[in-house]
C-alpha positions as CSV (number, residue, x, y, z in Angstrom):
1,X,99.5,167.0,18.1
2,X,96.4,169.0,17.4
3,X,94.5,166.0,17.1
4,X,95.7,164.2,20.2
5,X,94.1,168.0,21.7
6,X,90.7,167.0,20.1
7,X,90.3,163.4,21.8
8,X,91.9,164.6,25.3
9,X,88.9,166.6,25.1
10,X,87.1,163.6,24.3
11,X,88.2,161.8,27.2
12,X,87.5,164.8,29.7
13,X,83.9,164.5,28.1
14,X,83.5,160.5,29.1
15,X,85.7,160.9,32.7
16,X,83.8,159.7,35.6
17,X,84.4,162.7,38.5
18,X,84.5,161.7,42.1
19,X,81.8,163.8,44.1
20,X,83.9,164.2,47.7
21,X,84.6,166.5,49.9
22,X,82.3,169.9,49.6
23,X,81.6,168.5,46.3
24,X,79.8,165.7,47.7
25,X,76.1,164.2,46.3
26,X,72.9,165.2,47.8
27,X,70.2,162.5,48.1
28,X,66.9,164.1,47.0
29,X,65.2,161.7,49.4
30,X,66.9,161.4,52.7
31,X,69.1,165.3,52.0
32,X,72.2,163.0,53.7
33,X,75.7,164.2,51.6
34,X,77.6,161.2,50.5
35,X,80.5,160.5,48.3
36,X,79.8,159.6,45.0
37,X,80.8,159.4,41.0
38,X,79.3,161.2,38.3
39,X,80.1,160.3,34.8
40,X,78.4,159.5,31.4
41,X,78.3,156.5,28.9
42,X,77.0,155.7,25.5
43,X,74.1,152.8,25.6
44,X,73.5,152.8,22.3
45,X,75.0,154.3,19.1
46,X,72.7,156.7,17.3
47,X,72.8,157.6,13.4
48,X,74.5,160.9,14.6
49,X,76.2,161.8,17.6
50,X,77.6,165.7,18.7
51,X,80.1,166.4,21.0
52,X,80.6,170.1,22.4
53,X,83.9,171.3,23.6
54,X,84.3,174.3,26.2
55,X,85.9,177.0,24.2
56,X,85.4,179.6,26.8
57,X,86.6,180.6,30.3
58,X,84.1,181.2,33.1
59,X,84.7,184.8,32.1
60,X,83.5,184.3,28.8
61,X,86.9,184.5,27.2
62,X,87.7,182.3,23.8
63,X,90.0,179.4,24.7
64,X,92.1,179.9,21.9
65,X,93.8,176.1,21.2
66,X,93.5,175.1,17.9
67,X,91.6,171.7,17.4
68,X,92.0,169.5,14.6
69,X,89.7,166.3,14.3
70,X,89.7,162.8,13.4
71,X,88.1,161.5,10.3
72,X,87.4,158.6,12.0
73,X,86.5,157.7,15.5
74,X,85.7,154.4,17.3
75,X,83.2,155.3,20.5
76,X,83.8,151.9,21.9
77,X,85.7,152.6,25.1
78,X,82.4,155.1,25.9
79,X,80.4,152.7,25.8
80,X,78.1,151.3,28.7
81,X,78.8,147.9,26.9
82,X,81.5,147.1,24.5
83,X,80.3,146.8,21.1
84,X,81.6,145.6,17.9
85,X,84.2,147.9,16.7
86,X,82.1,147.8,13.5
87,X,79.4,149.4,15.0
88,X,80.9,151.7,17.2
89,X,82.9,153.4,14.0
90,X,81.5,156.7,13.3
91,X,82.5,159.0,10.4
92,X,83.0,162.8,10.9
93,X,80.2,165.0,9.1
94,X,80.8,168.4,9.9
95,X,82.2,170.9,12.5
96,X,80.5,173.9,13.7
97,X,83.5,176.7,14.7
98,X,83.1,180.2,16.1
99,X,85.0,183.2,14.9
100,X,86.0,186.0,16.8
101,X,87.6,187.0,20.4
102,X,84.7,186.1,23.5
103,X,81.6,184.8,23.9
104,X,79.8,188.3,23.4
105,X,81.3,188.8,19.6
106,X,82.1,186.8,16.4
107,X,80.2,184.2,14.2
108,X,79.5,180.4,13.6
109,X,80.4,178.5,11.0
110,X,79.2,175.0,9.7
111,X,81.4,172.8,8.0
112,X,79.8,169.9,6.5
113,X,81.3,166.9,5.0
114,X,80.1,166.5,1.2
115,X,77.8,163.3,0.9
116,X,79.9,161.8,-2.4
């Protein structure tokens, strides 16, 4: 489903990468290369929170999947700590789109939720 779309790209957001092989991390300090895991966490939940989905290729083509959102989503499996789900719940406000073929052409558009 387009919605199952929207929080795979969720989850590639929140996946922790293993840093091996030529990809390995550089210590500022010492310059040794050593294997390693980058990856990012919610420590707190804010008032409002923005995800950004790639949309285009390396070549600056549009990624053309249609993404349909929740209404609803419960950040507690991002976070550093788990929460209460209560807390964690967040409502969706708006979604900013882009219309037209590449990266070089087309407009934005803001969708926001109405406040009643």
């Amino acid at each position: 489903s387009k919605i199952k779309y929207a929080l795979e790209g969720l989850e590639s957001y929140f996946k922790v990468d293993d840093l091996t092989g030529a990809n390995k991390y550089r210590c500022d300090n010492c310059k040794q290369l050593s294997n390693a895991k980058k990856g990012s966490k919610i420590i707190s939940i804010p008032s409002v929170v923005t995800f950004q989905f790639k949309r285009f290729t390396n070549s600056l083509r549009k990624i053309g999947k249609l993404i349909e959102y929740p209404r609803s989503l419960n950040l507690n499996r991002y976070m550093e700590h788990e929460q209460d789900n209560e807390k964690t719940k967040l409502e969706l406000f708006g979604v900013i789109v882009h219309s037209g073929s590449s990266a070089g052409s087309g407009h934005y558009y803001a969708f926001i939720k109405n406040g009643q």
